[in-house]
C-alpha positions as CSV (number, residue, x, y, z in Angstrom):
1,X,-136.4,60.2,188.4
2,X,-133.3,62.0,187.4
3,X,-133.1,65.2,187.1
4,X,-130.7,68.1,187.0
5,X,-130.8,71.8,185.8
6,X,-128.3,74.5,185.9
7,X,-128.1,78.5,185.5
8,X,-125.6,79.4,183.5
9,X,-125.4,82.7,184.5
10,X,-125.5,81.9,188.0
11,X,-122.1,79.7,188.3
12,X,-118.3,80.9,188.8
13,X,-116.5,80.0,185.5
14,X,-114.4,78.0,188.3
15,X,-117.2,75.8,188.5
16,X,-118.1,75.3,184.9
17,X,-116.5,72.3,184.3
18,X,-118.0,70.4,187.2
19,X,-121.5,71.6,186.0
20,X,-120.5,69.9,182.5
21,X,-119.8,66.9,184.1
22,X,-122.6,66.9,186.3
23,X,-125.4,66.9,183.4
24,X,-123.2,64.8,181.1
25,X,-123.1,62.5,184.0
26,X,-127.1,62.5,184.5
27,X,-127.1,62.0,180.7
28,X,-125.9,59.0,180.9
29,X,-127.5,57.7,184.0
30,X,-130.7,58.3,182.6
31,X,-129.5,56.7,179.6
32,X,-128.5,53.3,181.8
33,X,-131.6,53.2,183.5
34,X,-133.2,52.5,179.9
35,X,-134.6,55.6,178.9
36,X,-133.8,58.6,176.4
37,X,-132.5,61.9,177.9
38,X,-134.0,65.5,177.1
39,X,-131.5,68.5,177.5
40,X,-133.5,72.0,177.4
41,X,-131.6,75.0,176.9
42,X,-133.6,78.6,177.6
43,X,-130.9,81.2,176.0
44,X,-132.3,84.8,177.7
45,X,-130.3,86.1,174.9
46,X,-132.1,85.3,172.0
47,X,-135.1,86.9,170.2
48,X,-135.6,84.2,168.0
49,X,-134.5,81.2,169.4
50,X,-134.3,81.6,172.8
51,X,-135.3,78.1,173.9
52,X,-134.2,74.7,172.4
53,X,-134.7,71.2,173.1
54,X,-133.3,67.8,171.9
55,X,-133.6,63.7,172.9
56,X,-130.7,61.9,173.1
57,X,-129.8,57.9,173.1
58,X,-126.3,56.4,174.3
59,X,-124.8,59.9,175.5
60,X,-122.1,58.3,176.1
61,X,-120.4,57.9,172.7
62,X,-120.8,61.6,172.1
63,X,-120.2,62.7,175.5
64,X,-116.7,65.1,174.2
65,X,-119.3,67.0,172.0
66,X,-122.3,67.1,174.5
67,X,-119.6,68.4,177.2
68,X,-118.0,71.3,174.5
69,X,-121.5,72.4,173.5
70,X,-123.3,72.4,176.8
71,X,-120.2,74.1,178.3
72,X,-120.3,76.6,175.8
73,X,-123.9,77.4,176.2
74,X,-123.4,78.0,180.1
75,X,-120.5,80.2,179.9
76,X,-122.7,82.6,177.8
77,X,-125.3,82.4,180.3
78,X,-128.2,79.7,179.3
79,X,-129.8,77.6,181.5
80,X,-129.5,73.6,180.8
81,X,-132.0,71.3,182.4
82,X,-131.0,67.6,182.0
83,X,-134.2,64.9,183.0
84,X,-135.5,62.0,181.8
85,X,-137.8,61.6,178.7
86,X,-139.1,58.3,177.8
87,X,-138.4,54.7,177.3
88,X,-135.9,53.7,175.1
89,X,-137.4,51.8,171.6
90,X,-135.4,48.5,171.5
91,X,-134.0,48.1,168.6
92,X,-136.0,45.0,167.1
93,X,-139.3,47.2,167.7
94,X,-141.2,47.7,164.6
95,X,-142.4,50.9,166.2
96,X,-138.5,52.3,165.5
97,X,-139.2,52.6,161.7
98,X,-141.5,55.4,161.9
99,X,-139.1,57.1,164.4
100,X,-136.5,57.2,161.9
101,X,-137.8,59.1,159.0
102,X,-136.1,62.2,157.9
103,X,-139.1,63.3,156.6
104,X,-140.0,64.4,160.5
105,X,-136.9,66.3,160.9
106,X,-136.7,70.3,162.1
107,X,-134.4,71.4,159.6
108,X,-133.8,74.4,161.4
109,X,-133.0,72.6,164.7
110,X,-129.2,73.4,165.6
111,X,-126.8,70.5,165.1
112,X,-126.8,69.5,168.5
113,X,-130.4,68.5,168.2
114,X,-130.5,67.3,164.8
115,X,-131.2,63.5,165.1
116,X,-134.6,61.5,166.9
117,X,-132.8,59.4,169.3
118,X,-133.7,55.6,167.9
119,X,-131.9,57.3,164.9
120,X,-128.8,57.6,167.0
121,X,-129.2,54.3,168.6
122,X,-129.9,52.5,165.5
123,X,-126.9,54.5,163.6
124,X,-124.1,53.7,166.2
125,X,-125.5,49.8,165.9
126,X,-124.8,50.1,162.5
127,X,-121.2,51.7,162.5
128,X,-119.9,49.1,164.4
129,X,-121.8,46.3,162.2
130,X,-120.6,48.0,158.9
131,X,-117.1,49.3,160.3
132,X,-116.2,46.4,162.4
133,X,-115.7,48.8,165.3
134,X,-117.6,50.4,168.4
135,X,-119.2,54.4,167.7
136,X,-117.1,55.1,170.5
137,X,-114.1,54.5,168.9
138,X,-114.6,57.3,165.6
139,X,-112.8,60.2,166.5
140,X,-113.4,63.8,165.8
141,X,-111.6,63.9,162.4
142,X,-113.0,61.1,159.7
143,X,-110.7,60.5,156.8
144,X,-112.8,58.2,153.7
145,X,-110.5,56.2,150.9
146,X,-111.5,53.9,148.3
147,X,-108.6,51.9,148.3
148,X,-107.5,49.7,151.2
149,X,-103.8,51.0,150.7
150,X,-104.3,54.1,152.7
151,X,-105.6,52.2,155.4
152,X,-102.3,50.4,155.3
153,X,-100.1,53.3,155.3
154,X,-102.3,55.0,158.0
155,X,-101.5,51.8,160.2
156,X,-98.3,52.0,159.6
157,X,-98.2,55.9,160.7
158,X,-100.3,55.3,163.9
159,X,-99.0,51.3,164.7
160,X,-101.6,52.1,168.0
161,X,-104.4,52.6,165.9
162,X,-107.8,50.1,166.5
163,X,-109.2,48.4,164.2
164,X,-112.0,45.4,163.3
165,X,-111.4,42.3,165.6
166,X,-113.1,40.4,162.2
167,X,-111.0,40.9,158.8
168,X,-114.9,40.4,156.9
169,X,-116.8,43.9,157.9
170,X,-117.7,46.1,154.9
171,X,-116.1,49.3,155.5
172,X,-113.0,48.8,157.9
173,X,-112.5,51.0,159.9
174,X,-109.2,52.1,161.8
175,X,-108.4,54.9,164.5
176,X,-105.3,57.0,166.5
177,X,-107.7,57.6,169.4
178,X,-106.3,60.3,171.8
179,X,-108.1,61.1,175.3
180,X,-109.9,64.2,173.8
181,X,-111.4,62.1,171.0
182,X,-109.5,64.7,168.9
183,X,-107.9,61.8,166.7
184,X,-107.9,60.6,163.5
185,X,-110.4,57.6,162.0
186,X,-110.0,56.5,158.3
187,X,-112.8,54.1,156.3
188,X,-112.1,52.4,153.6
189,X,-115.7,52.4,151.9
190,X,-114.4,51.0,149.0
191,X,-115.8,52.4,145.2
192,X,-118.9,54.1,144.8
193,X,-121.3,56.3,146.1
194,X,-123.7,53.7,147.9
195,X,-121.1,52.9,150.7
196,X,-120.8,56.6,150.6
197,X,-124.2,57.8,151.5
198,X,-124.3,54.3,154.4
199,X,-121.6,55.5,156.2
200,X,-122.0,59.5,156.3
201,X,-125.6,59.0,156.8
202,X,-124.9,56.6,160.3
203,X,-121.6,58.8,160.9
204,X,-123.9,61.8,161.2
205,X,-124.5,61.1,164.8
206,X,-121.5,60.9,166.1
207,X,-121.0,64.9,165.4
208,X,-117.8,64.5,163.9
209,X,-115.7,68.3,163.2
210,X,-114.5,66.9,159.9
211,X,-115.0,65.0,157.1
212,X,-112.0,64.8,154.2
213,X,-112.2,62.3,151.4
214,X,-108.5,61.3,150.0
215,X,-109.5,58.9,147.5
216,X,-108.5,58.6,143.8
217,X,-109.8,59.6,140.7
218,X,-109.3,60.1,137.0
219,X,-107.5,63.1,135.6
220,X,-109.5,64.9,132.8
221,X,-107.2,67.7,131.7
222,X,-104.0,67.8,129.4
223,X,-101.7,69.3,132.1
224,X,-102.0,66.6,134.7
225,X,-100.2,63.2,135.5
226,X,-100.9,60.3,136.6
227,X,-99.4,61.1,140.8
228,X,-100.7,65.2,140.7
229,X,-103.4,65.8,143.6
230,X,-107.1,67.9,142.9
231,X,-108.4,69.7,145.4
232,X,-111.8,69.9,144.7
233,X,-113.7,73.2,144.9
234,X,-117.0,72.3,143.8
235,X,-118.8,69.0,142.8
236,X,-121.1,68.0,139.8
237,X,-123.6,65.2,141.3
238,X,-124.0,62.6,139.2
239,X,-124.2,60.1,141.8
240,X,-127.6,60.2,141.7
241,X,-127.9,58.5,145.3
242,X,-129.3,61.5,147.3
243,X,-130.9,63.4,145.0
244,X,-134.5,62.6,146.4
245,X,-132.5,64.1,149.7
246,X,-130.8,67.0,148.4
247,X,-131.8,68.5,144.7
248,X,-128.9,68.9,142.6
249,X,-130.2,72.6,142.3
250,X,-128.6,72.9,145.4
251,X,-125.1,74.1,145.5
252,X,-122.6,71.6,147.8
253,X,-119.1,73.1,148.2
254,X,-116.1,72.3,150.3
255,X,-115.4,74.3,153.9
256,X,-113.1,76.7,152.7
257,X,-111.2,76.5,155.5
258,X,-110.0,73.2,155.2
259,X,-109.5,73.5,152.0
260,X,-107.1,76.9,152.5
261,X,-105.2,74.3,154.8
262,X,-104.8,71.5,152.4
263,X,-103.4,73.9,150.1
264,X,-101.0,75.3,152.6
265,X,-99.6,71.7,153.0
266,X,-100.0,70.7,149.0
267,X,-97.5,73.8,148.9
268,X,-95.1,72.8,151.7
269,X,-94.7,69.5,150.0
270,X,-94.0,71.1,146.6
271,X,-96.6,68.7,145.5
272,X,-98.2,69.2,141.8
273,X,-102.0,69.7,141.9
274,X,-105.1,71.1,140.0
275,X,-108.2,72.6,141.4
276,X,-111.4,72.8,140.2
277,X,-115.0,70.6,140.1
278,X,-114.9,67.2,140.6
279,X,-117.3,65.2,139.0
280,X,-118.8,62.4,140.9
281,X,-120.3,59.6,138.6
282,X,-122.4,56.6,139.8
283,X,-121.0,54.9,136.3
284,X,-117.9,52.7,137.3
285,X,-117.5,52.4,133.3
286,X,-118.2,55.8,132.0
287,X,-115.7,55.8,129.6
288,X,-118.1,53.0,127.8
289,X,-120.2,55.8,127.0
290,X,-118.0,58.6,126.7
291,X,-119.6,60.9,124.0
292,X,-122.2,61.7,126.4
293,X,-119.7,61.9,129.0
294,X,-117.3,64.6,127.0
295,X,-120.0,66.6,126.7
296,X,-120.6,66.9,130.3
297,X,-116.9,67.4,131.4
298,X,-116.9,70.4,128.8
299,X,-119.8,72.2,129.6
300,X,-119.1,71.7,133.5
301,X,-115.0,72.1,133.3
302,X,-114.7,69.3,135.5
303,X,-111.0,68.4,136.1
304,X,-111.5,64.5,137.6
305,X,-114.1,62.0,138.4
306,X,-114.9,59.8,140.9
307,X,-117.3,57.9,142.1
308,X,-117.6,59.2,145.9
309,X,-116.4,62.7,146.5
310,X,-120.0,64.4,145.8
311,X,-121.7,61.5,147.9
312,X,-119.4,62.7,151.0
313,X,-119.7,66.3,150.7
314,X,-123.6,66.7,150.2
315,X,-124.4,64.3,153.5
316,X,-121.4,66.7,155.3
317,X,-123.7,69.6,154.1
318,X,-127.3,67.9,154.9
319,X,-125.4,66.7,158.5
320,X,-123.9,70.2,159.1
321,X,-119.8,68.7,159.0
322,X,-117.5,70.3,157.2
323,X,-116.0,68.4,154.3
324,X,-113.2,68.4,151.7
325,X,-112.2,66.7,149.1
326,X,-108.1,65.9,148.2
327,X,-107.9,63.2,145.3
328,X,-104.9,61.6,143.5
329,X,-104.8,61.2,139.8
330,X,-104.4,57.3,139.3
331,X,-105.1,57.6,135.3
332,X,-106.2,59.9,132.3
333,X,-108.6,57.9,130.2
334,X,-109.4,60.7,127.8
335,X,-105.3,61.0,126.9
336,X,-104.0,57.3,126.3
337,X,-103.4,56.2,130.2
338,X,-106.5,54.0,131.7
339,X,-106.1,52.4,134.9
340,X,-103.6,49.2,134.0
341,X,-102.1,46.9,136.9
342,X,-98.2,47.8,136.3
343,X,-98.8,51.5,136.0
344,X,-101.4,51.7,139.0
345,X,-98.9,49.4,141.3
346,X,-96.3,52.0,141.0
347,X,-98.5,55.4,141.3
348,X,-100.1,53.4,144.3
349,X,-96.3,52.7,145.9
350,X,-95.4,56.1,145.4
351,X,-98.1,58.3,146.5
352,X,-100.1,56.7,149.5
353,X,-97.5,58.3,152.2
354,X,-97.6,61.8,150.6
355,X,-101.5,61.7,150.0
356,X,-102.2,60.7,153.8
357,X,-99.1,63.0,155.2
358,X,-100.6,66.2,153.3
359,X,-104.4,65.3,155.0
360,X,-102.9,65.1,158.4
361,X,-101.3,68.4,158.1
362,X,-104.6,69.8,157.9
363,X,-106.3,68.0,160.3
364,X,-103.6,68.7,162.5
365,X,-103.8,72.9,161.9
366,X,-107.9,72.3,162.1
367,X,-106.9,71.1,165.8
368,X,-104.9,73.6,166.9
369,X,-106.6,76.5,165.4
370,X,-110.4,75.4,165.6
371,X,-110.5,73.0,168.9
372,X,-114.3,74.2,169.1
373,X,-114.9,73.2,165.9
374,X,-114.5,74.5,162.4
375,X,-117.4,77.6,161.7
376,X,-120.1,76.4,159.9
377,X,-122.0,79.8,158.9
378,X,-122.0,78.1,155.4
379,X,-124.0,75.2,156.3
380,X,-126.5,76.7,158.6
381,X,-129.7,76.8,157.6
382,X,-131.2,80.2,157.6
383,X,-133.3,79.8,161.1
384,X,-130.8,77.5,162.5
385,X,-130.1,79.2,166.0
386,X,-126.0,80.4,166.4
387,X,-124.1,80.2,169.4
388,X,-122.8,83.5,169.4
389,X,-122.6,86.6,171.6
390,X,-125.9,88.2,172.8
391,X,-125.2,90.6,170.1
392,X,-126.2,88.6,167.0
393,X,-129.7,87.0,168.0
């Protein structure tokens, strides 16, 4: 049986990347010869959390993160022992149900031992049923729109990009993979919070450093137009989808480091933008009911509303990934301009290059400045172990 096990403290930094590869490749021999992988980390370090431990299913497809993570952990000295744990659950065994409750999960457990490994089997089976293409293939960086527009544009920026082989999947999905997995994918999940929550919820495993929603939404203030951008700052949840997961007594805001970045580029591009709450409705028709509505939008101060934003943001907090929200005023229903065919084709023409150009800007400062990954402090949960020096365990 395989087995491997390394001192961290014990190894030349010379040798540190061989001793990544060497448990990421037992990882995944373990994982060919059909059964999940353990890693164990002992941390001498750390009062509180000084040993950890975590299965794992098709390594593989998250084998940039498992190789930045464990790689970090031995240069600060841990010990990782890589063996064999037990059989993988096929995936048409009714005994994988029960295995995939969240209602098991160690909340505190650090990110990279957050998910049962039939959950990361099942969830990579579903992204490519749902997306049209392999886990492998999402990079580090996950952009979600509602309109299929910005997955043409974002074709048209990366003509390399993969995509579904079948033009009939829910959510297409498209991506500029680069050797470092440090690309860019983009989703169109099309409108509303159920696709949301499906696709953030499977995406989870896959560890990505990012997730930014660029989608559109209605403008709710006198001073905006139909083209201006909102960067969202905090959300209102009336999407109703995951509040069983997450109460809405809970406060979900944006990483405020991505958001600092998108409005470094909304500034380069002179661009005209609002921030503020974003209120994210499960009601495609809310202005059918818009007495009740007003009232909300006054006592909240919302400045738009969508129908996904919210959605994306509270599984990026449940999930530990960093999220942020840049919408595109499409039309003010409260001030005379609803959504009409004419006026939308030409707001749609002439901000989709913009919109997508801004986001990538971001992205691309989030690479250079945070190849490790974006901090999380903020979405820690209070006995979820750090990295860190010696010095703060």
């Amino acid at each position: 049986m395989i087995e491997r096990a390394i001192d961290g403290s014990a190894i030349d930094r010379t040798q540190l990347r061989a001793a990544v590869t060497e448990l990421c490749d037992a990882l995944e021999a373990i994982d060919a010869d059909g059964w999940y992988s353990v890693i164990e980390v002992v941390r001498p370090w750390s009062r509180h959390n000084p040993h950890m431990t975590g299965e794992f299913a098709r390594p593989r497809t998250i084998r940039w993160y498992l190789e930045r993570e464990l790689g970090a952990l031995l240069e600060l000295g841990a010990t990782i022992t890589v063996r064999a744990s037990r059989r993988a659950t096929p995936l048409d065994d009714p005994a994988l149900l029960r295995a995939l409750d969240e209602v098991a999960w160690e909340m505190r457990a650090k990110k990279l031992f957050l998910f049962a490994p039939e959950r990361m089997a099942l969830s990579m089976e579903r992204l490519a049923h749902y997306c049209g293409t392999p886990a492998e293939s999402f990079q580090r960086y996950v952009l979600f729109t509602n309109y299929a527009m910005h997955i043409e544009e974002f074709r048209a920026r990366f003509p390399d990009a993969e995509g579904p082989e079948h033009p009939d999947v829910q959510m297409p999905a498209w991506h500029h993979r680069t050797p470092d997995q440090d690309g860019v994918s983009i989703v169109d999940i099309g409108v509303g919070p159920s696709n949301a929550k499906t696709v953030t919820d499977h995406l989870a495993v896959l560890r990505p450093d990012a997730m930014l929603m660029i989608g559109h939404c209605a403008g709710l203030r006198n001073h905006q137009d139909i083209g201006d951008y909102v960067l969202a700052t905090a959300y209102l949840r009336d999407d109703r989808i995951l509040d069983h997961a997450l109460p809405t007594t809970i406060p979900v805001i944006p990483n405020h480091r991505l958001n600092s970045y998108l409005l470094n580029a909304l500034d380069g591009h002179e661009a005209r933008y609002r921030i503020g709450t974003v209120l994210t409705t499960a009601n495609r028709n809310w202005e059918l009911e818009i007495e009740a509505m007003e009232h909300t939008f006054e006592q909240s101060r919302a400045v738009a509303v969508d129908m996904e934003s919210a959605t994306i943001a509270t599984n990026g907090f449940r999930y530990r990934i960093p999220s942020a929200t840049l919408l595109c005023i499409s039309d003010k229903p409260l001030h005379g301009a609803p959504k009409l065919a004419e006026q939308a084709k030409r707001f749609y023409d002439a901000s989709r290059r913009a919109h997508l150009e801004i986001t990538l800007e971001c992205i691309d400062r989030v690479r250079r400045e945070h190849p490790a990954g974006i901090p999380n402090a903020d979405i820690r949960s209070p006995g979820e172990p750090l990295f860190g020096a010696p010095a703060v365990e």
